[in-house]
SEDRENLO-657198 format. One record per residue: residue in one letter; x, z, y of N, C-alpha, C, O in turn. Coordinates in steps of 0.001 Angstrom, whole numbers, plus 500000, padded with zeros to 6 digits. Atoms other than C-alpha are relative to their C-alpha. Example, Ala and Ser with C-alpha at 12.3 -4.5 7.8 and 13.67 -1.06 7.14 Angstrom:
BEGIN
a500890500000498810512300507800495500500900500000501200501936500665501181 s499180499940498810513670507140498940499230500730501090499739500899502198 
***
This chain:
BEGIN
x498629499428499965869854555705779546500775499506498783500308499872497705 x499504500311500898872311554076777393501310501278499479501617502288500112 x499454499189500282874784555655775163501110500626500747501396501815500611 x498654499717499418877937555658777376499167501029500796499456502189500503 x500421499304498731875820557257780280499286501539499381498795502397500115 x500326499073500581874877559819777384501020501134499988500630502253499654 x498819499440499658878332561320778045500006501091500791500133502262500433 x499764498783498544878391563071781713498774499857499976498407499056500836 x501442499649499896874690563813781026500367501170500531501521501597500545 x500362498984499423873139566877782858500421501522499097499816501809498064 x499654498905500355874914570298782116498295500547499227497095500490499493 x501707499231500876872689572278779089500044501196500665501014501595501309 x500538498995499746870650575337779788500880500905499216501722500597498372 x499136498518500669872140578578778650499458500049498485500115500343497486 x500862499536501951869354578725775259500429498817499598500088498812498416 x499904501177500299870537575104774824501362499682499108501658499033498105 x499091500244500482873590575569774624500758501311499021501667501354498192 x499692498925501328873833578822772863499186499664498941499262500677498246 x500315500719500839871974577000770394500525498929498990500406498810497770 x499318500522500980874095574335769814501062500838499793501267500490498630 x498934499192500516876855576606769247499720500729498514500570501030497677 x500125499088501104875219578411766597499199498688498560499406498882497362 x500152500693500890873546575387764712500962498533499682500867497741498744 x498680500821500647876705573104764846501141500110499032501756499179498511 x499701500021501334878393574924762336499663499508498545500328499293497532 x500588500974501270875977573366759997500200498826499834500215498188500886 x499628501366500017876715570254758906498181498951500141498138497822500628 x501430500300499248872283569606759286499376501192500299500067502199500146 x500953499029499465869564571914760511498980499730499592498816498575499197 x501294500113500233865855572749759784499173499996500989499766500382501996 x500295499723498894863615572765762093499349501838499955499436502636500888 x499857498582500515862530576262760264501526500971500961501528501757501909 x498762499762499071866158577008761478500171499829500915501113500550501243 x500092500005498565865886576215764690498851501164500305499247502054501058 x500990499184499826862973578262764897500200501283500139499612502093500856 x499583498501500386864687581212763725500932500266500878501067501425501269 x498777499418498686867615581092766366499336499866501186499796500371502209 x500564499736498767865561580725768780498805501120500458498339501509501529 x501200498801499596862960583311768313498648500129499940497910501112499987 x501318500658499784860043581302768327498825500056498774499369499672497739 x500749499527500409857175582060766532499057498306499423499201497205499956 x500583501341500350854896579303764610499509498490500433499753497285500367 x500430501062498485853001577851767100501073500342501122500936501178502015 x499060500032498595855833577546769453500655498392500795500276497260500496 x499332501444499344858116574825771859500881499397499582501553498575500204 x498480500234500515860717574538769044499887498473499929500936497895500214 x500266501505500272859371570783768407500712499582501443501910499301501478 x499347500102499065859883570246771994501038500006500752501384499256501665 x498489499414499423862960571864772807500817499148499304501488498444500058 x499197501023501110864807569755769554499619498924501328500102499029502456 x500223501126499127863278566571771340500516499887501514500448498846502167 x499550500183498931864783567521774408501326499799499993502016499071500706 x498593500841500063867917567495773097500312499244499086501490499245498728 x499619501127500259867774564848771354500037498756500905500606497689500670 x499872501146499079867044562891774524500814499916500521501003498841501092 x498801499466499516870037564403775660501225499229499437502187498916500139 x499145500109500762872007563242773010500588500821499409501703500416499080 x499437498804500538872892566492771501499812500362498597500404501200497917 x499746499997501293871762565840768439498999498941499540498407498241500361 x500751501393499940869787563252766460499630500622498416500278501441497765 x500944499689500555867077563422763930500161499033498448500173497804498378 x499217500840501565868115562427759861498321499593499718497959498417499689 x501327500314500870864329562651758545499378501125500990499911501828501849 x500638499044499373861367564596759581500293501754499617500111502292498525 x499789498497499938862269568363760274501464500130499474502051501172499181 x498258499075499739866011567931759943500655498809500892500388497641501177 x499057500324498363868585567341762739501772499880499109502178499955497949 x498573499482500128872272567562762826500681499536501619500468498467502190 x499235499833498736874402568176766112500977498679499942501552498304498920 x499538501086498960875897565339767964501545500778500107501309501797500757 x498669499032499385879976567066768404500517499233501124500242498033501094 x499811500824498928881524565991771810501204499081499446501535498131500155 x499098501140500564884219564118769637499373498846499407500147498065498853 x501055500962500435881563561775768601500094498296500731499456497291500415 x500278500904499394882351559344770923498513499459500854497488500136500937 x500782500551499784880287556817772601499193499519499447498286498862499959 x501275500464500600878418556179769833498997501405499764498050501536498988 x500837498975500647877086559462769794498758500214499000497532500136499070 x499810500040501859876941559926766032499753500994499725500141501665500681 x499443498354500755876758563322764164501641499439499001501731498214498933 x498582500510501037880234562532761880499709500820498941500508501713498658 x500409499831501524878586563381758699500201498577499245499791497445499502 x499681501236501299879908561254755606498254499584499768497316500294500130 x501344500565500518876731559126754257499707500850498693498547501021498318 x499956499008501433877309561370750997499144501005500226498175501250499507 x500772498444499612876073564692752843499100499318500428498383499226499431 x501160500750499019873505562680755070498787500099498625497842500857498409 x501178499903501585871762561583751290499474501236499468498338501197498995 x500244498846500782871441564744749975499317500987500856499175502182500596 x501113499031499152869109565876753058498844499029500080497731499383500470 x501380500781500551866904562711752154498911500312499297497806500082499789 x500735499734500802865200563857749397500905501104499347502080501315499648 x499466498848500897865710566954746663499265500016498539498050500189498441 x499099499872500310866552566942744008500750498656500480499978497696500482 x499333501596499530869524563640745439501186500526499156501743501623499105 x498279499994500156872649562806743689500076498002500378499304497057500537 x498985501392499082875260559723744966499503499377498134499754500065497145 x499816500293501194874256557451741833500445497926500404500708497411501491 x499947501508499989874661553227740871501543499771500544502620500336500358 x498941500568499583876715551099742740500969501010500945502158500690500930 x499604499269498709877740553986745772500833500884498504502061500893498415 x498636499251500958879007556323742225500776498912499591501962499172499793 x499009501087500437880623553108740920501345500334501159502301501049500859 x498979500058499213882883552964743700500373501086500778501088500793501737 x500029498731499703882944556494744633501005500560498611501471501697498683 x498990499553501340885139556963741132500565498777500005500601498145498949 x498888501659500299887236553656741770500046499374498520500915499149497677 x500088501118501298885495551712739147499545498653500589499325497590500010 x500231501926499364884737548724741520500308500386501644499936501191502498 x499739500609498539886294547299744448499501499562500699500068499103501691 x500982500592499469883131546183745438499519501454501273499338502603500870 x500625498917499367881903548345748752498545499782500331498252498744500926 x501011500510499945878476548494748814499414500185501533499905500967502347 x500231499500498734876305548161751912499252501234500105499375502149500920 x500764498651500045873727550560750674500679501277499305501770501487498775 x499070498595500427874119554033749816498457500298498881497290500578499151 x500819499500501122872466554607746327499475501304499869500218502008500553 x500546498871499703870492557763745970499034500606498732497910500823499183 x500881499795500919868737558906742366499218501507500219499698502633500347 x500560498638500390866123561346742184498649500058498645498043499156498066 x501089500266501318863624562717739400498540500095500406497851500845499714 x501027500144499649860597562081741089499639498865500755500466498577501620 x500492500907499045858651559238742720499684500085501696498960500784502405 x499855499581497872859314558775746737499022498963500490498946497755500263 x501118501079499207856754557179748490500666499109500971500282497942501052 x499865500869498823858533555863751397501550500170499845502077501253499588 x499019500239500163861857554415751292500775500461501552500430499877502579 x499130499444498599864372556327754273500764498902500730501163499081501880 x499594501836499355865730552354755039501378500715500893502307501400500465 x498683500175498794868278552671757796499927502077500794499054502611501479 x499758498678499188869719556607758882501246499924500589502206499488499955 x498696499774498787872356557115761773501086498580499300502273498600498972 x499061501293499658873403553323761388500124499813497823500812498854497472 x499716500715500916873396552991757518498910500100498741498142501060498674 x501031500380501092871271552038754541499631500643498654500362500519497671 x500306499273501185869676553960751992499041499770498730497835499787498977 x500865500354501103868106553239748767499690501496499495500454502424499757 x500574498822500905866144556059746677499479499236498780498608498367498823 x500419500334501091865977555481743044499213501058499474499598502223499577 x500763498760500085862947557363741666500738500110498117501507499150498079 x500057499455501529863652558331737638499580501009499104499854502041499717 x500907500006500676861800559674734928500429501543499520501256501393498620 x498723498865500242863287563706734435500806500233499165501784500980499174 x499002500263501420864401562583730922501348499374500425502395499768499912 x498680500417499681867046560521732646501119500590501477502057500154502145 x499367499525498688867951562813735338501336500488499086500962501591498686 x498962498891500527871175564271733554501310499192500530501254498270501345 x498187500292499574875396563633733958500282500420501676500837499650502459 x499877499769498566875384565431737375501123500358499820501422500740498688 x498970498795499892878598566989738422499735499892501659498899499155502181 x499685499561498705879628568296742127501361499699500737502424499921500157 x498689500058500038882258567380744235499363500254501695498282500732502039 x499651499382498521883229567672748334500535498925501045501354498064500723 x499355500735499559883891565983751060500125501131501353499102501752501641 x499676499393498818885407567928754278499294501085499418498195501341499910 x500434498285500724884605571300752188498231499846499572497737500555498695 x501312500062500152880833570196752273499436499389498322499879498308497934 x499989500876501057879429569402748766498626499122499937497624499229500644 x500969500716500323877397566774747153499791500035498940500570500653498214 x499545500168501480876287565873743968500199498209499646499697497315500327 x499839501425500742877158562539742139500116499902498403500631500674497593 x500076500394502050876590560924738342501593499775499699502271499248500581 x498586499558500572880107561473736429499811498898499677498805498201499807 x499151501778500310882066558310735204498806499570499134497980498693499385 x501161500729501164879813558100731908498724499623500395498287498531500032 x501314500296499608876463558288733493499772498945500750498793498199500805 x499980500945498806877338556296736057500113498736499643499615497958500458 x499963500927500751878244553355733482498271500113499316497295499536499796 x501836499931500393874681554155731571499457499980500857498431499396500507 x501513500364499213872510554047734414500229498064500645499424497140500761 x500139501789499516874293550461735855499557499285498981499112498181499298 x500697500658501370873118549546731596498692500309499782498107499962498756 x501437499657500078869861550826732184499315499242501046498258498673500771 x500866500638498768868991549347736056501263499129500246501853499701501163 x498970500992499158871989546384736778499596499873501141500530499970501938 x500403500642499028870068545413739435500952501105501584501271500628502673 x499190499495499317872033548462741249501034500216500060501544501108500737 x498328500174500247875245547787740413500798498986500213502003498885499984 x499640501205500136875391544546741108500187498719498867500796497683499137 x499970500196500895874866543394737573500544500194498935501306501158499005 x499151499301501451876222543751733946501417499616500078502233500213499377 x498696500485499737879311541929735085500900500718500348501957500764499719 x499277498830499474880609544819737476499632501375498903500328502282499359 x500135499248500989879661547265734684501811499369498799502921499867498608 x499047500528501034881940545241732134501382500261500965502281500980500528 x498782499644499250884611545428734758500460501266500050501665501513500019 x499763498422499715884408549163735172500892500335498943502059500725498928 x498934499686501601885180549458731274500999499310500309502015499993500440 x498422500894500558887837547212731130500818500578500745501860500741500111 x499072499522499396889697548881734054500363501368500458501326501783501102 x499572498624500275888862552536733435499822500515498638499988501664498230 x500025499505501324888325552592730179500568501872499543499839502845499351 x498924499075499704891382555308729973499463501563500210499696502657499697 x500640498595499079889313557723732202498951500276499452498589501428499695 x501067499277500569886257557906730158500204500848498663501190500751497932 x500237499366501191885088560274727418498797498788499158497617498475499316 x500782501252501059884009557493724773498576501021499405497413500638499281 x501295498962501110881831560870722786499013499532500984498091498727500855 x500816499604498706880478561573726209498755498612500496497549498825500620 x500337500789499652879494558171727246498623499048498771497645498420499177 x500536500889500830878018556559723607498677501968500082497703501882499333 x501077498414500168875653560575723790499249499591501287498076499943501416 x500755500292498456874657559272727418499140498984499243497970499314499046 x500227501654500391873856555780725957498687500189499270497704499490499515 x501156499841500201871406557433723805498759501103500361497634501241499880 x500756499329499479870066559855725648498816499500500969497663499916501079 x500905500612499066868700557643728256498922499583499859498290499618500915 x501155500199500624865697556463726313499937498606500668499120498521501585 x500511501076499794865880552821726873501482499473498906502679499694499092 x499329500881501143867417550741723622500661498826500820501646498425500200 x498936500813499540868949548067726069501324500598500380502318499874500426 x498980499210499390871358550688727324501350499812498576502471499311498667 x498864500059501290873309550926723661500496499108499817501717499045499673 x499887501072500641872689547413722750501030499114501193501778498191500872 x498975500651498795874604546306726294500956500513499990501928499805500251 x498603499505500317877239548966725633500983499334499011502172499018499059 x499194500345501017877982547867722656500368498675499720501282498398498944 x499626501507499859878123544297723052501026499879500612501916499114500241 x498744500177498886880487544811725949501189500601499460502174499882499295 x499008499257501137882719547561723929500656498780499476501736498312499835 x499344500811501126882977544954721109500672498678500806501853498415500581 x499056500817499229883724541891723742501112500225500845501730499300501373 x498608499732499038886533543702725710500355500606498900501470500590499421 x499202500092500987887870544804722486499865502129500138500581502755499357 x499512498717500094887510548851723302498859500689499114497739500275498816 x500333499066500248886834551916721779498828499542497945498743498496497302 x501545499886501352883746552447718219499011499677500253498166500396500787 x501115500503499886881462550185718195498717500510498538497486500533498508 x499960499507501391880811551375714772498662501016500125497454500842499966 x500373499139499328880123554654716017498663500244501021497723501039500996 x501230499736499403878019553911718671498472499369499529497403499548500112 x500890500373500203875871552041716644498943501090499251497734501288499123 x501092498460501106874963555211714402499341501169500747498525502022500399 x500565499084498975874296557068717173499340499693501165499710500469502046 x500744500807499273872140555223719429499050498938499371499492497790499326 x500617500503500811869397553880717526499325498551501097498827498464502220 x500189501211499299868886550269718199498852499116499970498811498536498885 x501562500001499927865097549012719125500660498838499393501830498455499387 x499544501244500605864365545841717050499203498976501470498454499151502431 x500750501344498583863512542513719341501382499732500903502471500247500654 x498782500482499109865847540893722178499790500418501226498882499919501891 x499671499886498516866752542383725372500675499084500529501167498292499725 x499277501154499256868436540061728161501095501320500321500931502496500648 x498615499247499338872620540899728746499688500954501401499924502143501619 x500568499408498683871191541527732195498881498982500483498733497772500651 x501638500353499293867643541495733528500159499406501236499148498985501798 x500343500826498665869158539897736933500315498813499965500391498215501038 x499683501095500231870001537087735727498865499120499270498071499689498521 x500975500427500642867799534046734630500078500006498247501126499863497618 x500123500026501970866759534173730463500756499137500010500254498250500699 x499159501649501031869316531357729076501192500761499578501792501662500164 x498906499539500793871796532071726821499758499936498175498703499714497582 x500056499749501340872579532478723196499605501577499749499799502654500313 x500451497767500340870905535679721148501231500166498718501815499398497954 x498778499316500883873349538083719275498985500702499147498412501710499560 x500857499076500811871263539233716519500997500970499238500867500995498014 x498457498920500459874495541852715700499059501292501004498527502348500663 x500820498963499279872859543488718745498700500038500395497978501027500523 x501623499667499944869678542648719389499965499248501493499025499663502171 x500267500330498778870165540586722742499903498766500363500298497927499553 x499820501301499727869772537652724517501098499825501103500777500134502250 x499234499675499148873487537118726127499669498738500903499608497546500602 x500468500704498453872550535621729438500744500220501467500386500184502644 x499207499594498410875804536590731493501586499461499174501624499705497968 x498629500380500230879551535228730826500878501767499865500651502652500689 x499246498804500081881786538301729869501338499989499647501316500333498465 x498827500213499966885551537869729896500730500883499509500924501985500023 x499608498581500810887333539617727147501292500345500613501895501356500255 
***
């Protein structure tokens, strides 16, 4: 049965459809929650019953043991119309929107990514790859660097995501999700304005990795902004050479000012 013919499918049962009525207000479901509107007891047909309407098309399955309702405005692609934002944040727990997906989620790059970035403070065994048509990464991290959360909303529903500063420190900690140190340097240069400089050089050393400062501050001092000064006294700077960015091959000149080997072009 293809999707169109998923349309004028077979009228639901009465528990089917007083069902979805009561778990489509949610934006997902448990299967716990299903369980509970229906009445059903441990060992019961709730597995079954879900699976029936999902063959239906009535709703469709994010991860194991959660759902979310199918709405008849869904079209022919019958979709749930959940943002990828809410979708992440039933992946794993603790999830916030981090990397390249917060980069451009706070219009610091014009770059749209295909994946949808995803940090949490624990190690995930199995990567969630492809949900309802789009791509998910899970970054695991270490609980020392779980911090700069805030909360925000989309269609009243919330999420969480890494705030401007963090969101610059973690692309100086992992480039490889940001698209490199390049789109980082861009961010500064064109929101500069919008950050908290305290906020951001206190991130820088909080993170517990000495390339994070030593790439701030290189970039600071080559786009000409803010206390470099500053952040040097407060971010203690490991001795030895880090690379500008780890995605790029080693070549370049070293800055023994900072401690790096610059191995990326940076345009003041």
């Amino acid at each position: 049965m293809n999707d169109a013919q998923n349309i004028t499918r077979e009228p639901l049962g009465k528990m089917e459809a007083g069902f979805l009525a009561k778990a489509g207000v949610h934006p997902t479901f448990s299967l716990a929650f299903a369980r509970q509107i229906l009445g059903h007891t441990k060992h019961d047909p709730t597995p079954q019953f879900l699976e029936r309407l999902q063959s239906k098309g009535w709703i469709r399955r994010i991860r194991r043991g959660r759902f979310a309702v199918v709405p008849l405005s869904s079209g022919e692609d019958r979709s749930p119309q959940l943002h990828e934002f809410v979708v992440a944040m039933e992946l794993v727990s603790p999830a916030v929107i981090a990397y390249w997906s917060a980069l451009n989620h706070h219009g610091m790059t014009e770059q749209l990514p295909r994946t949808v970035f995803v940090a949490t403070d624990h190690p995930v065994r199995r990567q969630p790859g492809e949900v309802l048509g789009v791509r998910y990464k899970i970054v695991s991290l270490k609980p020392g660097k779980f911090f700069g959360i805030m909360k925000d909303w989309i269609d009243e529903i919330p999420f969480s995501v890494t705030d401007r500063e963090k969101t610059i420190i973690d692309g100086l900690d992992l480039p490889q999700h940001v698209g490199g140190v390049s789109e980082i340097a861009k961010a500064l240069k064109t929101s500069w304005k919008t950050l908290d400089e305290k906020k951001l050089r206190s991130s820088a050393a909080k993170i517990g990795n000495s390339a994070v400062a030593k790439r701030l501050g290189f970039l600071m001092e080559t786009l000409g902004l803010g206390d470099v000064e500053a952040l040097r006294t407060e971010a203690l700077l490991a001795p030895g050479f880090s690379p500008l960015d780890p995605t790029m091959p080693k070549r370049g000149k070293y800055s023994r000012r900072w401690g790096l080997l610059v191995n990326a072009e940076i345009e003041p």
